[in-house]
N, C-alpha and C positions, 0 to 999 in steps of 0.2 A: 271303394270309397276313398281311402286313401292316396292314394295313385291319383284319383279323380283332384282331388285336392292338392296335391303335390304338384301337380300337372300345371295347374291352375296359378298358385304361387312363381312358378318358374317360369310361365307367360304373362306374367306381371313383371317381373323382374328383368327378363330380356327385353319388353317394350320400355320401359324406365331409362335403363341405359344400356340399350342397342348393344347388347353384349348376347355372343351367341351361348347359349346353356345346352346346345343337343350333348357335350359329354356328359351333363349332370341325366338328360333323359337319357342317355346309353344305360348309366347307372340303375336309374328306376327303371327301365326296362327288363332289364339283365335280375336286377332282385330289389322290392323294396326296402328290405330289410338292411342293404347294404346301404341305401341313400340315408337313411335313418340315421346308420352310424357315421355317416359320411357328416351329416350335419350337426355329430354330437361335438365335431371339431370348432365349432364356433367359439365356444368358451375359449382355446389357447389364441384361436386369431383376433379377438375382439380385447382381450387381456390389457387394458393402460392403468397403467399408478404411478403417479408424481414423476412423467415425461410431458415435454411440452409437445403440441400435437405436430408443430412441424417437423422435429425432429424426430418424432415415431414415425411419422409419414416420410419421411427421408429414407429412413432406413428400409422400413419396408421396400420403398422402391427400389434401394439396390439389391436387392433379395432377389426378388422377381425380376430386373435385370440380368440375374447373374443365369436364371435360367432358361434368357431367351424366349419368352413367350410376350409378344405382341399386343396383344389381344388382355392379357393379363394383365400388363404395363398399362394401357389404356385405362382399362378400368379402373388401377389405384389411382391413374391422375385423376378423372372424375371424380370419386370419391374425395381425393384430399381437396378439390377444389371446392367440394358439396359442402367440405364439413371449416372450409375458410382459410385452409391454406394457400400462400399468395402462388400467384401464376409465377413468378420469378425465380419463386425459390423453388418450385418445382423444377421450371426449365435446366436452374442452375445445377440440379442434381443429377438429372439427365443428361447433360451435357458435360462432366464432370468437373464445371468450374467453382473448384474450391475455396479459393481465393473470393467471389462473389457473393461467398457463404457467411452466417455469422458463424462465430464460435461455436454455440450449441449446435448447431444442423452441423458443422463439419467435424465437428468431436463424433457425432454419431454417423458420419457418413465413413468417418475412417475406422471407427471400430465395427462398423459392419464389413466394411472392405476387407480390413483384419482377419475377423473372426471368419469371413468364407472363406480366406485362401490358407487358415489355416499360420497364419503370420505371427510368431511370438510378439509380434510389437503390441498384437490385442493384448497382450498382458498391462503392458500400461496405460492405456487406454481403459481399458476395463477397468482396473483402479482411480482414475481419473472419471468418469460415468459414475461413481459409485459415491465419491468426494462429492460431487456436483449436486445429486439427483437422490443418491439413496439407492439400497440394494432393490426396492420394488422397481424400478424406474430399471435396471439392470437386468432383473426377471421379465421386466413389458418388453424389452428389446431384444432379446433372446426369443421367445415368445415371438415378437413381431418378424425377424431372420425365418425362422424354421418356419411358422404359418408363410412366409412371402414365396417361399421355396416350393411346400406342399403342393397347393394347388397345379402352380404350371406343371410341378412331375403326373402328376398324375393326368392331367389332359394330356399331353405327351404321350405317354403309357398307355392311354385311350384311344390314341388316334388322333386326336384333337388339336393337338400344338403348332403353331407358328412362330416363328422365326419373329423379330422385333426389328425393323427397319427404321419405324419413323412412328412418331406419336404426337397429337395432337393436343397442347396445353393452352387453351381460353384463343383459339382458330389460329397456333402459330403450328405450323410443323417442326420437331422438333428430332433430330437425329441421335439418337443416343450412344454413349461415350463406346467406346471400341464396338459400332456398329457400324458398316461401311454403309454409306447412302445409295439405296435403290438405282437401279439404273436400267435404260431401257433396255431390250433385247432386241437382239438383231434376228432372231427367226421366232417362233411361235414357241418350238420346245423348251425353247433358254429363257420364257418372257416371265418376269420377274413380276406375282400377283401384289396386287396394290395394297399396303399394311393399311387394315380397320381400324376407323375412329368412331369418336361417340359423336354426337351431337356440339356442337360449338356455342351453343347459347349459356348464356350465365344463371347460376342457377343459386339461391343465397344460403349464405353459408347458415349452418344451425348450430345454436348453442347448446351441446352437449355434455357429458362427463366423458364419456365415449364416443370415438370416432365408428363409423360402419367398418370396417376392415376387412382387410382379410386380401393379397389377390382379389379372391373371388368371395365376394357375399352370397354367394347364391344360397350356403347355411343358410343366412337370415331371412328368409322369405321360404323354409319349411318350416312348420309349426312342430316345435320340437315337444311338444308336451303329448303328444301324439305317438309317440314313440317310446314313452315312458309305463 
């Protein structure tokens, strides 16, 4: 019964936004008890207090950038487009023109950049985020890094994972920053497979407290109270 339902959820969700979910069914296949816990992770990816949402959605995106997954990348632009962030300031994150940024999206673009590579410069930065926003706003962005991360490792680890070429933001193709642009191949073995987009139609944004998040939502479409 369970399974049956879960099943169900995760083929609503892939038809939604044309995201493919078979490593989430690898999971229920392999054990449900593991998809269960899998989707107890919701709670750290969904986590916003007193960040503004573009700039949570900024960050996340370099997150998931940093791990190269495609497909992952995709899905958070939809999402931040669903929930009203502008096409611009997406592209502009992807594209890593900072300069095009305001203060707040590039205050958090760079303390994400920071914090992955490990850069003592996050220490001022983080101080500065903190001046700004308050230490919850500090906890959502931490939070938002490590959830942007999670998922693509684990499609990876899965089997799952693709490479990030080109990403489609409100039908413009968009090449992402230290991502070389596709190119054709000259034989069949070499041919470089076409990077997956969502659907291009506008879709209005909703006024929330919380944005859906995560990489991957596929969390929110198991009924977690089922598990409990």
């Amino acid at each position: 019964m369970w399974k049956w339902l879960i099943r169900r959820r995760l083929d609503a969700f892939e038809r939604k936004y044309d995201y493919n979910v078979d490593y989430a069914r690898d999971i229920l296949d392999a054990d449900t008890t593991a998809l269960l816990r899998f989707g107890r992770l919701n709670g750290l990816s969904v986590y916003r207090r007193d960040i503004p949402l573009d700039v949570y959605y900024a960050v996340k995106l370099i997150g998931t950038l940093t791990e190269d997954c495609g497909p992952c990348t995709q899905l958070t632009v939809a999402m931040a487009l669903h929930d009203g962030v502008a096409p611009s300031t997406i592209a502009g994150v992807l594209e890593g023109h900072e300069d095009a940024l305001g203060d707040e999206i590039r205050l958090g673009v760079r303390f994400a950049r920071a914090t992955l590579a490990h850069d003592p410069a996050a220490d001022e930065l983080r101080d500065d985020v903190v001046a700004r926003w308050g230490r919850r706003a500090l906890v959502s962005l931490a939070f938002a890094i490590a959830s942007a991360r999670l998922f693509p490792t684990i499609k990876y680890a899965l089997g799952h994972g693709k490479a990030c070429q080109r990403v489609v933001v409100a039908g413009e193709a968009i090449t992402p920053r230290g991502r070389a642009a596709p190119r054709e191949s000259t034989t069949p073995r070499t041919a470089v497979a076409a990077a997956s987009s969502l659907p291009t139609s506008p879709v209005a944004p909703r006024s929330v407290a919380e944005p859906h998040t995560g990489p991957d939502r596929d969390l929110d479409v198991i009924d977690l109270s089922i598990s409990r």
